[in-house]
C-alpha positions as CSV (number, residue, x, y, z in Angstrom):
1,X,-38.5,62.4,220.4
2,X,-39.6,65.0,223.3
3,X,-36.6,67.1,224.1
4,X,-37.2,69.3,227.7
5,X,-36.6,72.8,227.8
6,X,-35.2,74.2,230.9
7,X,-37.3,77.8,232.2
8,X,-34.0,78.5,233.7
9,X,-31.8,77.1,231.3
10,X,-32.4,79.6,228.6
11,X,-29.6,81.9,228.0
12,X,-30.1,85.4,227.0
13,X,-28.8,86.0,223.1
14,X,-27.8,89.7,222.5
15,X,-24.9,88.8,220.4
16,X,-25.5,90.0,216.3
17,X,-27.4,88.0,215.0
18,X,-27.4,84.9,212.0
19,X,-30.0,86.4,209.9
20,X,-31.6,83.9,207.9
21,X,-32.5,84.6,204.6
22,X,-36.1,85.8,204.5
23,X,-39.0,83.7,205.9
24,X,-39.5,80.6,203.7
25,X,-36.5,81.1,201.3
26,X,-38.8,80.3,198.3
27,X,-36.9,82.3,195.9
28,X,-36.8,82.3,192.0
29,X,-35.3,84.3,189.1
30,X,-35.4,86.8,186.1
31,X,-36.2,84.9,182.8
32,X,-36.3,86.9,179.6
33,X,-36.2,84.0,177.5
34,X,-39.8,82.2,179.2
35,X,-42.2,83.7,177.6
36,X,-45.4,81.5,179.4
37,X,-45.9,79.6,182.3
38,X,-46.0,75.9,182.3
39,X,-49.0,73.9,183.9
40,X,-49.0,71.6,186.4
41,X,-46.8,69.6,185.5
42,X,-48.3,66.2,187.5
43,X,-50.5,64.3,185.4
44,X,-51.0,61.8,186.6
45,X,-52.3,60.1,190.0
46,X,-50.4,59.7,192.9
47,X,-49.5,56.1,192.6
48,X,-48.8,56.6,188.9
49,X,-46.1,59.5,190.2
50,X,-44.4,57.2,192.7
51,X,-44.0,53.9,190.3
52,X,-42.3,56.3,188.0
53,X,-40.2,57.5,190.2
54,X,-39.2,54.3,191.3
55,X,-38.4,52.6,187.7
56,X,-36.0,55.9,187.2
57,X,-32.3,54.4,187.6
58,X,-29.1,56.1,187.1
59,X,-27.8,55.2,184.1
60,X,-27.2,57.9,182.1
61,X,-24.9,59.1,184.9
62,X,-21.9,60.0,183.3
63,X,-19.8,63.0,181.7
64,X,-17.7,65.7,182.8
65,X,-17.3,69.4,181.5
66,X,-18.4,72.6,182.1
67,X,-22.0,72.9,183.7
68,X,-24.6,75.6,184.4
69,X,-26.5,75.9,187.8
70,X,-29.6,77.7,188.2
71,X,-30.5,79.3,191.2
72,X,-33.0,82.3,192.3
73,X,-31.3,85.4,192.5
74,X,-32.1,86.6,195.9
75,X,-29.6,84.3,197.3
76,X,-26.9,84.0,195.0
77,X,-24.5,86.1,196.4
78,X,-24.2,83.1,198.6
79,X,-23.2,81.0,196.4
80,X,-20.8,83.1,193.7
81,X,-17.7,82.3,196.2
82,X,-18.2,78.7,196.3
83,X,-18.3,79.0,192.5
84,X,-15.4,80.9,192.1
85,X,-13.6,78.7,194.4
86,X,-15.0,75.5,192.5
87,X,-13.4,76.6,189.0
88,X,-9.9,77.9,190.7
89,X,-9.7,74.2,191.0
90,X,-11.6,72.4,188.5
91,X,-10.1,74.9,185.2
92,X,-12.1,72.2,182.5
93,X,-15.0,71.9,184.4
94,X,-16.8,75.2,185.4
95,X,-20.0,76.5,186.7
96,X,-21.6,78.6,185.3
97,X,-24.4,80.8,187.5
98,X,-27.6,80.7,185.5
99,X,-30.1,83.5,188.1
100,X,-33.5,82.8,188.0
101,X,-36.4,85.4,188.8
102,X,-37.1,86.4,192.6
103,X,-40.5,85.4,192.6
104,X,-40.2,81.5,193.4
105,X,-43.8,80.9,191.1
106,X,-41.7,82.5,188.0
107,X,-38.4,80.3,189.3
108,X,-40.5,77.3,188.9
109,X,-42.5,78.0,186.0
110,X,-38.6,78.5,184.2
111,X,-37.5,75.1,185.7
112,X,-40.7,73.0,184.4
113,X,-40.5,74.5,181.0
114,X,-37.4,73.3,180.8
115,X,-37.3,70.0,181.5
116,X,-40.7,69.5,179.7
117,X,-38.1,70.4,176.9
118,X,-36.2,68.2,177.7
119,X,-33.8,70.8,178.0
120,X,-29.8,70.4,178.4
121,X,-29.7,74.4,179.7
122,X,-29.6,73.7,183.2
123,X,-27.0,70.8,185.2
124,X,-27.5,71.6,188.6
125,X,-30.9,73.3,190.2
126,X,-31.5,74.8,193.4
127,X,-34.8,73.8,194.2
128,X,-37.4,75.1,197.0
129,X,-37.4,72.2,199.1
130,X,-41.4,71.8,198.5
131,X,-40.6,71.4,194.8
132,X,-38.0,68.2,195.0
133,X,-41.0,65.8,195.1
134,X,-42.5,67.1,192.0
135,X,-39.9,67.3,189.9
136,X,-38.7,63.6,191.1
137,X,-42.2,62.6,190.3
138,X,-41.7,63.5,186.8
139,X,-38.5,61.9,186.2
140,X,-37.2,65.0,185.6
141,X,-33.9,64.6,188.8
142,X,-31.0,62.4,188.3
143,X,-31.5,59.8,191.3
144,X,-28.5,60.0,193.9
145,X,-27.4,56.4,193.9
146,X,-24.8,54.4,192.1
147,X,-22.2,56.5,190.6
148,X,-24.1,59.7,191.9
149,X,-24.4,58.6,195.7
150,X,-23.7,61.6,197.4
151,X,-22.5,60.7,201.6
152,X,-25.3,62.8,203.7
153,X,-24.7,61.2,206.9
154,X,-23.4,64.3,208.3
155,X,-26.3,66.7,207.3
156,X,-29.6,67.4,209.2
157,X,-31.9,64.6,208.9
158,X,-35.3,66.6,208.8
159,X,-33.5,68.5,205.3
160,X,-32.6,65.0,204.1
161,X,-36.1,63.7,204.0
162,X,-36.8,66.8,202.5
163,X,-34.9,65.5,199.3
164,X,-36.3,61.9,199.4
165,X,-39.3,61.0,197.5
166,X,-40.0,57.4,197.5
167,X,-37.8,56.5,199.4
168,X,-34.4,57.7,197.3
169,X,-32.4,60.5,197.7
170,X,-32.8,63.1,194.2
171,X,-31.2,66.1,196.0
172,X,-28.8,67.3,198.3
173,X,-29.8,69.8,200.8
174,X,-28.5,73.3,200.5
175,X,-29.1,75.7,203.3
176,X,-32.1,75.3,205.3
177,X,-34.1,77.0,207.6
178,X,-36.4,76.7,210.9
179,X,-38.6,78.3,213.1
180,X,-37.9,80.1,216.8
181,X,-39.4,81.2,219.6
182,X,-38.9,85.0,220.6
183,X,-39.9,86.1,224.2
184,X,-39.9,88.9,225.6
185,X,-38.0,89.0,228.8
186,X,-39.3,92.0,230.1
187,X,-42.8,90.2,230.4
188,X,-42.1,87.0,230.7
189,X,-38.7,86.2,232.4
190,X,-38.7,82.5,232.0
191,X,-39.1,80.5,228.9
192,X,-41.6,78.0,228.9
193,X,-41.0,74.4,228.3
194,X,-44.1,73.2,227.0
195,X,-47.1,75.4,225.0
196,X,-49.2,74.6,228.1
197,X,-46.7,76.8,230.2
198,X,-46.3,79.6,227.5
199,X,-50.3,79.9,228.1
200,X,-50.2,80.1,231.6
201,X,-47.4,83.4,231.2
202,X,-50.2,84.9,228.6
203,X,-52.5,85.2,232.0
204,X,-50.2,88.0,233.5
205,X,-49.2,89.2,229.8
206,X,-53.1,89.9,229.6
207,X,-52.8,92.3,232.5
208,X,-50.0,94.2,231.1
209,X,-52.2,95.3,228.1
210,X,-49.7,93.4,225.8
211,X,-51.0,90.7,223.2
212,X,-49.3,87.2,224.2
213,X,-48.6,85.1,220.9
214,X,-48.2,87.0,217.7
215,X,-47.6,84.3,214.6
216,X,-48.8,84.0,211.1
217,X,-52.2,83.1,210.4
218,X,-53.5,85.3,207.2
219,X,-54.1,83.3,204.2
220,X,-51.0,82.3,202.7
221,X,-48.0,80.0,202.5
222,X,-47.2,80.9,206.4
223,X,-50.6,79.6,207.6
224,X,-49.5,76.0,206.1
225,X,-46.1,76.2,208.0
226,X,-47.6,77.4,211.4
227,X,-51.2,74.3,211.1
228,X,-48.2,72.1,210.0
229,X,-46.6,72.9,213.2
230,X,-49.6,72.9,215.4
231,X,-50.5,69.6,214.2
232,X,-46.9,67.5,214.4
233,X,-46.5,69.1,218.0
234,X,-49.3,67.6,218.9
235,X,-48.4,63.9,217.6
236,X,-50.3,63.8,214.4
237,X,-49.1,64.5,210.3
238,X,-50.8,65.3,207.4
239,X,-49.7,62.6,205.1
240,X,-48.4,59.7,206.2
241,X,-45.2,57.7,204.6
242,X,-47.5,56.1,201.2
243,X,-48.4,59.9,200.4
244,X,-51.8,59.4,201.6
245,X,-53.2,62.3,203.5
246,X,-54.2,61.6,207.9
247,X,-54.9,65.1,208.9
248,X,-58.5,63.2,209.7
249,X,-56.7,61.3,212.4
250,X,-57.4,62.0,216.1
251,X,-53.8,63.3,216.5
252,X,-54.2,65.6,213.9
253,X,-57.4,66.7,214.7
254,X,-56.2,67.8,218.2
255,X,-53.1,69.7,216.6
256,X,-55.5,71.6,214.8
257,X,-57.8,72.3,217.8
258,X,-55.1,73.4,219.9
259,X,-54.4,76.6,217.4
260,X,-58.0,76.9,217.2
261,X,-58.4,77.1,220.6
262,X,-55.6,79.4,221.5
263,X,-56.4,81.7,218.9
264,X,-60.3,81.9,220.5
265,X,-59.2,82.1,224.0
266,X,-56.4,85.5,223.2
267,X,-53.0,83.2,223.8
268,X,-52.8,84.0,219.5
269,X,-53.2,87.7,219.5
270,X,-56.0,88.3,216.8
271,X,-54.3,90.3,215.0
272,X,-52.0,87.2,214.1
273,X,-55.3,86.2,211.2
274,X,-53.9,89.1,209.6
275,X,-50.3,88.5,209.8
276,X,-47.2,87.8,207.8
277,X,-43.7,87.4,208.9
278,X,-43.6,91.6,208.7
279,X,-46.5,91.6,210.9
280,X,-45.2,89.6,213.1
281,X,-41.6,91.1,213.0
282,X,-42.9,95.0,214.0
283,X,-45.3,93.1,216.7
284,X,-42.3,92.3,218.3
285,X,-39.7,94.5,217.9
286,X,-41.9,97.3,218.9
287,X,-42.9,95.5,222.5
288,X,-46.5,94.7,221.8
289,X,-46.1,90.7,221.9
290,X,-44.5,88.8,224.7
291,X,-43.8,85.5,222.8
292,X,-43.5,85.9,218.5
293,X,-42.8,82.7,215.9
294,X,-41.0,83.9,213.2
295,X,-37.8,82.3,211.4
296,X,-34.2,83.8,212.6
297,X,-34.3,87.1,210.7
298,X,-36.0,88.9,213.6
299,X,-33.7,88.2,215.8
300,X,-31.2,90.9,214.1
301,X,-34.1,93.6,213.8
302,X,-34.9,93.0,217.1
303,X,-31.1,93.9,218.3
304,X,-31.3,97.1,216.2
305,X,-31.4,100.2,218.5
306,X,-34.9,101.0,217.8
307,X,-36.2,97.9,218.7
308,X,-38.2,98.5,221.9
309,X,-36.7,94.8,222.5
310,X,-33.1,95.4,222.6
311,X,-31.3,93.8,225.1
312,X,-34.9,92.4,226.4
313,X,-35.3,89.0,224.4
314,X,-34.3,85.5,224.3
315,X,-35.2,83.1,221.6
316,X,-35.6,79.0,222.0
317,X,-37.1,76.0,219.9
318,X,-40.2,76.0,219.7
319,X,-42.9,74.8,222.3
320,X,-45.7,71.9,221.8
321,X,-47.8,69.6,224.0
322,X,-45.2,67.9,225.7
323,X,-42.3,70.0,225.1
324,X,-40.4,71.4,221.9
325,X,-42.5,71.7,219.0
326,X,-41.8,71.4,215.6
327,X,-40.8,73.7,212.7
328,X,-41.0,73.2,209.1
329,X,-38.3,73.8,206.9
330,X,-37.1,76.2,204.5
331,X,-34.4,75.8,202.0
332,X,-32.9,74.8,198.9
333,X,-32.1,71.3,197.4
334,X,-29.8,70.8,194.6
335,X,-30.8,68.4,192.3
336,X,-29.1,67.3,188.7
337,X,-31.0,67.8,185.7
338,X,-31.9,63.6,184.0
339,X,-30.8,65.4,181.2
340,X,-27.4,66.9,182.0
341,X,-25.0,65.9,179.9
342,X,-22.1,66.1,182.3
343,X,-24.0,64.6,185.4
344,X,-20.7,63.1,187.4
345,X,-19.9,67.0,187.6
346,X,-23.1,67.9,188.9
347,X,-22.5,65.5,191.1
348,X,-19.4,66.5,192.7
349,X,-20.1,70.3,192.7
350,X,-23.7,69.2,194.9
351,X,-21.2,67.4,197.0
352,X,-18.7,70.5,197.1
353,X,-21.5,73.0,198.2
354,X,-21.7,70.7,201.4
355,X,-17.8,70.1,202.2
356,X,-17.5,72.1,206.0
357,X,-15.6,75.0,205.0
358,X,-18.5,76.0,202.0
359,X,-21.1,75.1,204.8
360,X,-19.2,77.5,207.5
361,X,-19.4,80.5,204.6
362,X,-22.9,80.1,204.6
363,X,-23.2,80.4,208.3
364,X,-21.2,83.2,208.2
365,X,-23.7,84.7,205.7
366,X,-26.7,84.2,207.5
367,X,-27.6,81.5,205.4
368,X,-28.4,78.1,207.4
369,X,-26.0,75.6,206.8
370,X,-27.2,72.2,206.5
371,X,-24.1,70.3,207.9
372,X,-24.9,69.5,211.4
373,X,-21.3,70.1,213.4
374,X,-21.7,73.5,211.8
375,X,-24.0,74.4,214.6
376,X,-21.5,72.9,217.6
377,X,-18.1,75.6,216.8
378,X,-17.5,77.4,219.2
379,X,-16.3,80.3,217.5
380,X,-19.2,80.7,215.2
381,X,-21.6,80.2,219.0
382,X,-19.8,83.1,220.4
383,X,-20.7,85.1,217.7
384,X,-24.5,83.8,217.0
385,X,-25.8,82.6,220.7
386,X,-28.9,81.4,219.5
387,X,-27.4,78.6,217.3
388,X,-27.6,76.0,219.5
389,X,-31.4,76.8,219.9
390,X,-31.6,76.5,216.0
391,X,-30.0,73.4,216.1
392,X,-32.6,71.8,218.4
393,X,-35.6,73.5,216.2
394,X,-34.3,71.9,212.8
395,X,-33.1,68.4,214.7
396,X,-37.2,68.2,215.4
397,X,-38.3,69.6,212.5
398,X,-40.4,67.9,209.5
399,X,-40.4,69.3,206.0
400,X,-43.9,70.4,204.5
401,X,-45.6,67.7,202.9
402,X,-43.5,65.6,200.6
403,X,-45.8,64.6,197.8
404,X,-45.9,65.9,194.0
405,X,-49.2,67.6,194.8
406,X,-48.1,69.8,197.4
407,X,-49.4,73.1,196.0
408,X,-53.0,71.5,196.0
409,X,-52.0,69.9,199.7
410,X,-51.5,73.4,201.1
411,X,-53.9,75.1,199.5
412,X,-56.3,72.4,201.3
413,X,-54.7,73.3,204.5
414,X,-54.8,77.1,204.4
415,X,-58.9,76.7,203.1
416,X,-60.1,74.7,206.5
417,X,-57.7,75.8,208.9
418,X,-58.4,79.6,207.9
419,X,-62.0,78.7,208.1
420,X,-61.8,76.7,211.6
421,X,-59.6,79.3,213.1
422,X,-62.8,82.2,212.3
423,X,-65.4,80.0,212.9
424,X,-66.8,79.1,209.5
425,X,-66.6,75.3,210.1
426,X,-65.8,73.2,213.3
427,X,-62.5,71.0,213.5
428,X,-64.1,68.0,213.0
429,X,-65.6,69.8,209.3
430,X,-62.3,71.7,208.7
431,X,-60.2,68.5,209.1
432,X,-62.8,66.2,207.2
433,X,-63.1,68.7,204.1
434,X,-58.8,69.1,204.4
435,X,-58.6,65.4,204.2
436,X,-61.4,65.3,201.0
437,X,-59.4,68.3,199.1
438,X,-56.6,66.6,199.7
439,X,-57.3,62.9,197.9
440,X,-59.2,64.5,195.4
441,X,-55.9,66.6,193.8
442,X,-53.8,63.1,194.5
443,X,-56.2,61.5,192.0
């Protein structure tokens, strides 16, 4: 779907902001009882992953008592008052908070080990949203169905898919989290609607001396998100619905151009190859980009009174080919343990974290709720401006690459597009060798 975005229509957001979480809220734990890291836990081929997935069956779903969720421990303070308000009023069957490392490489490591055990330690998991395919892959997540259906119809469908592997639901989406687009209003009074627009505003920006479009582009986890983008906004995906990668397809390959090309022709600032979300974050907030991608958290640095942008910026969705463009997610899923032995309570504490008035908390926090009428109250609008502009980001948003080799997947991105963006291969090579790395670690 192709939503419009008014030049005119944008309003102005200088209220406090809703600052998310961090940039891909990929958070793990302290764990003084792992003492080495688990391999990769996939084995076996693609295919093999997904027929196993789909034999799993829900069973064993039964038992109530006390349970333990595990979480990383950068965003826990989040959660400790839905907990304490889940025991006031379930006495025999408690949660206990189990905090995992900060690092999410650590978190997952402590997870795997785990359930390679076999392990009854942990009920319910808050997983990085990239991780729920994996672990359903393994048989390792109670399957949401039966006696552990869990109504989503009222959350965001882009963070749903991001809990369905094969077709079944194995999580229930957290919090989540999505990308914006920060202008400068000083330099560029109207907001594009369209990334063909926000070019045409970076020929005046150039005569200013200011750099046009700062995003992140080093080497990392941020340079899948922002190709990702880049080549969903411009009608093509990087695997399709079988797992099987397309970033080889014509639609792709023009995604992937159109960053190439901006970043040769100056609308990317060059100094976004180097850039994380920090970069990105001072680049703005000390006026030297007109236009900045980066997820919510700016906005409340921006605000701060030594932001040279205070008072001068609006954000929106972001902009694509033919008009908003697409974010990927951030986030947690919760998922129950196959080997809980009180699943129907992991269950309904999943199904408790999502209940409207757990869901407002978080927005209150600055932690992006996942309930969609959470974004439409009034009261929490008037306090955070831009939410309605969130709302459209994560309503067209996709999740990264659902598929139980998604390390290897990005990795495969950030090789060719870091390499097509400074000229070591063409698109046409950077996309071919993507798509071999690619069905090579699916093998």
């Amino acid at each position: 779907m192709t939503i419009r975005f008014n030049r005119r229509a944008v309003t102005a957001v200088a209220a406090t902001a809703f600052l998310a979480t961090g940039a891909l809220t990929a958070c793990s734990s302290d764990s003084d009882d792992v003492s080495e890291k688990a391999g990769d836990a996939v084995t076996s081929g693609s295919s093999a992953a997904s027929s196993a997935a789909k034999e799993a069956t829900s069973s064993d779903a039964e038992g109530r008592g006390p349970i333990t969720f595990a979480m990383g421990k950068n965003d826990t303070d989040k959660l400790k008052p839905v907990i304490e308000k889940w025991n006031a009023e379930h006495p025999d069957e408690k949660v206990t908070l189990k905090e995992l490392a900060g690092e999410a490489d650590e978190q997952a490591d402590t997870l795997k080990q785990a359930l390679q055990a076999k392990s009854t330690d942990y009920d319910v998991m808050a997983l990085d949203v990239i991780w729920t395919a994996e672990f359903a892959a393994n048989q390792w997540l109670e399957p949401l169905e039966g006696d552990m259906a869990v109504d989503t119809s009222g959350l965001l469908q882009s963070t749903v898919d991001s809990a369905t592997y094969v077709n079944k639901l194995y999580a229930v989406p957290q919090n989540t989290n999505g990308q914006l687009l920060f202008r400068n209003t000083a330099l560029v009074p109207e907001a594009p609607e369209n990334f063909g627009e926000l070019a045409e505003d970076c020929k005046e920006v150039s005569e200013q001396d200011k750099d046009c479009l700062t995003l992140q582009l080093k080497k990392y986890e941020g340079l899948t998100v922002n190709t990702v983008g880049f080549i969903e906004g411009w009608g093509g995906h990087v695997i399709d619905s079988d797992e099987k990668p397309v970033v080889d397809s014509d639609d792709s390959k023009a995604g992937l151009q159109a960053l190439v090309d901006a970043y040769d022709d100056g609308v990317i600032a060059s100094d976004s190859i180097s850039a994380t979300e920090e970069e990105t974050n001072l680049a703005f907030t000390e006026g030297r980009t007109a236009f900045a991608i980066n997820w919510p958290y700016m906005y409340g640095n921006a605000e701060k009174d030594n932001s040279a942008v205070k008072g001068e910026f609006e954000v929106q969705p972001l902009v694509a080919k033919d008009g908003v463009g697409v974010s990927t997610l951030g986030g947690y899923n919760n998922a129950v343990s196959a080997y809980s032995e009180n699943k129907l309570t992991a269950r309904d504490f999943i199904e408790f974290i999502i209940s409207e008035e757990n869901q407002m908390s978080f927005a209150e926090a600055s932690f992006p709720p996942v309930l969609a009428s959470i974004y439409d109250d009034e009261d929490l609008i008037e306090k955070f401006p831009y939410m309605p502009a969130l709302k459209i980001s994560l309503e067209n948003a996709v999740p990264r690459p659902v598929s139980p080799f998604y390390p290897a997947i990005s990795k495969a991105i950030q090789d060719n597009s870091y390499a097509a963006l400074t000229g070591e291969k063409s698109v046409d090579d950077a996309a071919s060798d993507m798509q071999a790395a690619m069905e090579q670690s699916s093998r």
